[in-house]
Structure formats: structure tokens, C-alpha cells
N, C-alpha and C positions, 0 to 999 in steps of 0.2 A: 449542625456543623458550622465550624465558626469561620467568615467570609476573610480570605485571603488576596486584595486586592494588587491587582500589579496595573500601572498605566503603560499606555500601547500608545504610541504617535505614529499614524501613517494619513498620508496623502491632506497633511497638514491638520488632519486633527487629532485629538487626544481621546481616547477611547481607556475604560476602563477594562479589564478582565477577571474574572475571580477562579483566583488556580486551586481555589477548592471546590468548584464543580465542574472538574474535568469529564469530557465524551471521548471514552475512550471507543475505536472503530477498529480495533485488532481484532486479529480470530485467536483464541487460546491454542495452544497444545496437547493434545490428548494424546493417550498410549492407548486408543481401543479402535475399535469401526468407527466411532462417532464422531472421529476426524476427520474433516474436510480433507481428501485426496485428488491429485490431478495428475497429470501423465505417467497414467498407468505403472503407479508405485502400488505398494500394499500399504499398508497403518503407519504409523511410527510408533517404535515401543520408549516405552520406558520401564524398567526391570532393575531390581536392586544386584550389585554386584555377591558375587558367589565367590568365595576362597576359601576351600578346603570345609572346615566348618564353619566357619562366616557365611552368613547372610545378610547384605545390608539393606534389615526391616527390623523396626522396633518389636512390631509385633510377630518377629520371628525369635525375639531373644538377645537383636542388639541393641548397643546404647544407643545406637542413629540409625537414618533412611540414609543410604548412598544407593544412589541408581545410575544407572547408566541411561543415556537417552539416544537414541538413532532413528532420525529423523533427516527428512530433504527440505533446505529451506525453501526453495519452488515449489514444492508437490505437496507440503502440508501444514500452510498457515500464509499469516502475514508475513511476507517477506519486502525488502529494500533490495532493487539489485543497479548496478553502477554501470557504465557500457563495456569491462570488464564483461560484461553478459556475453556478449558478441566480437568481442575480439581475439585475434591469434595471442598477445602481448598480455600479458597477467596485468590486471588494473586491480583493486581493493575498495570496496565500499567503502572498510574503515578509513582508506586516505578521502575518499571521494566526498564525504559530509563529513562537512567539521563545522557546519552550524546547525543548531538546533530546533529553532523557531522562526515561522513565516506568518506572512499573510496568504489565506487561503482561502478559497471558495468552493462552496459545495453545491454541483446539479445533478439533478434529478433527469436521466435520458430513458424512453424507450425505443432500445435501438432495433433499426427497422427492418423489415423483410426484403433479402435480395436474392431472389433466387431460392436455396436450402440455408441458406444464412442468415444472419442477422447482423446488422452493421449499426456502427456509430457512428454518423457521417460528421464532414463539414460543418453543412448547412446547421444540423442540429449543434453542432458547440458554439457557431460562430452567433446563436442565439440568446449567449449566454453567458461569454465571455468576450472581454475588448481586450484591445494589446494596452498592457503596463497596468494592466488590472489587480493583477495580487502577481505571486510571487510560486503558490502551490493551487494545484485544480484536483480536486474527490471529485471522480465521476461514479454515482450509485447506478445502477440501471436496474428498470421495473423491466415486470416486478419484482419487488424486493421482497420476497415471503423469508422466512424465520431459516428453511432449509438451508440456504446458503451457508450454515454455519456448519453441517455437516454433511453438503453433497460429494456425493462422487464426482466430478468432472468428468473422467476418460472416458471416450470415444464420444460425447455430447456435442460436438460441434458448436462449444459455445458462442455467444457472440464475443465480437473485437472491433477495435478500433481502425476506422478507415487512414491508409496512407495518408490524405491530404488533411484531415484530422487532426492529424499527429502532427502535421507539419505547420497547420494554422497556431495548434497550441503551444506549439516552439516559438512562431513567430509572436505569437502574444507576450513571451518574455517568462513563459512557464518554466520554471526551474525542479520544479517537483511534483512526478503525475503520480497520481493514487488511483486506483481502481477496484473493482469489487471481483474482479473476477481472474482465472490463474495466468493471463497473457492479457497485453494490449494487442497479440496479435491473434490470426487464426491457431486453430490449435493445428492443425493439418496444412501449413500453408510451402512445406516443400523447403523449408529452410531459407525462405525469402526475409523475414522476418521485419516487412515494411516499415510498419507503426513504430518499430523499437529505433530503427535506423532514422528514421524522419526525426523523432524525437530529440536524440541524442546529434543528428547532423553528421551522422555516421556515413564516409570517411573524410569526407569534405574540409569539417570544420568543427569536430567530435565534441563536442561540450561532457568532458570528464567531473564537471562536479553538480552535472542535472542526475536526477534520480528517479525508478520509475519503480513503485509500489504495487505490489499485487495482493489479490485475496483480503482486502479490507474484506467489511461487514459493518456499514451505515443503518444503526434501526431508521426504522421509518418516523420514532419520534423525533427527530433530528434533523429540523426543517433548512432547506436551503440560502445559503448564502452565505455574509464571510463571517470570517471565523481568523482565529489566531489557532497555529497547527506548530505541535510539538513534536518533531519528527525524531523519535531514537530510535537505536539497532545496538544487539549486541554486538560486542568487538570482534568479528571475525574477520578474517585476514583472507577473504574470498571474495567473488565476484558479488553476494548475495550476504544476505544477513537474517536473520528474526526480524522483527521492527514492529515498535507497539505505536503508530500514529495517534496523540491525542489532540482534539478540540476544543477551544475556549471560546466560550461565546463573548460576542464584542456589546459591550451595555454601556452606557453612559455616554453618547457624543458630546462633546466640545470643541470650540473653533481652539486653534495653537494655532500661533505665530509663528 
């Protein structure tokens, strides 16, 4: 493959990238079981469309595949959602990001036992991250096995992100949180929905163009730290989006003036 270099200047130096080996950290789309689902949805299908005798499958006789696709962007994949999440007032992802690429960093947490839960805390991001440090934060949590590309979530009491968590990594000047798993909040948490509010500075002082990423999938060869993050969604005109997050590794320092 032949090397695609772009130079990256942040925090006064100049850093090379090669956008032809992109990590990509999306979950696909499937139309079977083997689609990662969360709050208590069933699959998402995808089925070619049916009119009269039409079938739209090649290998049913047409000249094309047309399929229809019905699917939840929260409940089955990677999704980009905007605080439009949580508000009475209709907000749009697609207004909410209109830039493409950051500086990002990626940690590794095991988030801890409290009680029947499992928490992301403070203490553990404030290990890891400084304020005016990058721009976007991946947070992977161990273990990270292979499953996560097709578990079930519902009724699992996954882990999530602590209130004061969320609110340390707002005050770090995080613009865009990514996570591996289908909420930064509890899944059962009563409609309080802390993490997402801290986040965003919901209703206070509401940061409409930060964004909060769910259901990534960080392999484990894909070692921590920064990174250049290519964040797209398709255009939907909703609170939520599809969204394929990719990663550029950062190679070559030099001082810039």
C-alpha cells in the first residue's frame, strides 16, 4: 500500500500521519443475531425490497441488490449522538459537527466494582488525561475480548461513566467522548442520565457542538495514546447518527515554530 502522508501541527510541533493506514474503531452493521444489540431491541434487518414481482436481489433475478435497512442508531452499532439526546427542543447531530478531525487520545480503564456495578471513576481518568490535552478521549475498558462486537447488552447492567468523570473530562476541554460501550450512563439509572448531562453542561451552559460516541470497538492491538481521529456520521437529521470513528497514528515529531 502506498504511504499517503498528511503533516498535523498541534501543541507546536509538526507531526506526520499516513491516511493510508487508517484504525478504523466502528462496529459494522449486520442484518442477523450477530449484531451487537442494546436496550432491549431485537436485530436490525436488512431485506431487499419486494413489489409485485420484483425482488430487489441479483440473485433473485434482478439487475440490482435494493434493500431496505431498519435499524436503531443507539441499539445497534456505532453511533455519534449530539445533546439533542436529552433535550425537549429538537437539536441535529448533522448541525452539531461540522468538523471532521481532532486530536485524540486513547485509555485503557478497568472500570471498578461498586457495589452490583462497575464504575469509571474520576480518580481513574484524572490518571490519564490533563486539561487542554487533546481535543477527543476513546475510553476502551478491559476487558476488551473480541465479544463486544456481537454482545447482547439488555438487562447486563453494564458499566458507565461516573458524574464527576464526565464532568472532570468537560473540564479538560473534551469536545468529543467516544466509548466502547451503549451509554456513558447506567443503563438502569431512572432517567437521571448524569454522565451525559455533566458532559454536555446540560442545562446550565449546554455545549451544543461536543459529541458523545457510543459502541465503539478498540482491538487490543491498538495501543494507547494520541492519535489524530477522523470523526464522520451519516447525514441524519436526528438526535443520533451511524458514525465510523477512524484513527491515525502520529509518527514522525518535529519541533515547528
Amino acid at each position: 500500500m502506498k504511504s499517503m502522508k498528511a503533516e498535523i501541527t498541534y501543541n507546536n510541533k509538526t507531526y506526520n500521519i499516513n491516511l493510508a493506514k487508517p484504525l478504523d474503531i466502528s462496529l459494522s452493521l449486520r442484518g442477523d443475531d450477530k449484531n451487537p444489540i442494546a436496550w432491549y431491541l431485537q436485530s436490525p434487518k436488512i431485506f431487499p425490497v419486494k413489489d409485485g414481482d420484483f425482488i430487489g436481489k441479483v440473485s433473485a433475478g434482478s439487475s440490482t441488490n435494493f434493500n431496505t435497512i431498519e435499524f436503531n442508531p443507539h441499539a445497534h452499532g456505532t453511533h455519534t449522538e449530539c445533546v439533542g439526546h436529552i433535550t425537549r427542543e429538537f437539536h441535529s447531530i448533522n448541525d452539531s459537527l461540522k468538523k471532521f478531525f481532532f486530536t485524540a487520545k486513547l485509555i485503557s480503564v478497568e472500570p471498578e466494582n461498586r457495589g452490583v456495578d462497575k464504575v469509571i471513576t474520576e480518580e481513574q481518568i484524572r490518571k490519564e488525561l490533563q486539561k487542554n490535552d487533546v481535543e477527543a478521549l476513546i475510553i476502551r475498558t478491559h476487558p476488551n475480548y473480541i465479544d463486544k462486537r456481537t454482545r447482547k447488552y439488555s438487562n447486563t447492567n453494564w458499566p458507565y461513566l461516573e458524574e464527576n468523570a464526565a464532568k472532570y473530562i468537560r473540564e479538560c476541554g473534551i469536545e468529543h467522548l467516544l466509548i466502547d460501550l451503549p451509554s456513558v450512563d447506567k443503563e438502569k439509572d431512572e432517567g437521571k442520565l448524569l454522565a451525559h448531562k455533566a458532559f454536555w453542561d446540560f442545562p446550565k451552559n449546554t455545549r451544543f457542538e461536543a459529541t458523545i460516541t457510543e459502541l465503539v470497538y478498540v482491538p487490543n492491538k491498538i495501543e494507547d495514546g494520541n492519535y489524530i481521529l477522523n470523526l464522520q456520521i451519516a447525514s441524519f437529521e436526528n438526535d443520533a447518527a451511524p458514525s465510523k470513528p477512524v484513527l491515525f497514528k502520529l509518527d514522525a515529531e518535529t519541533s515547528s515554530a
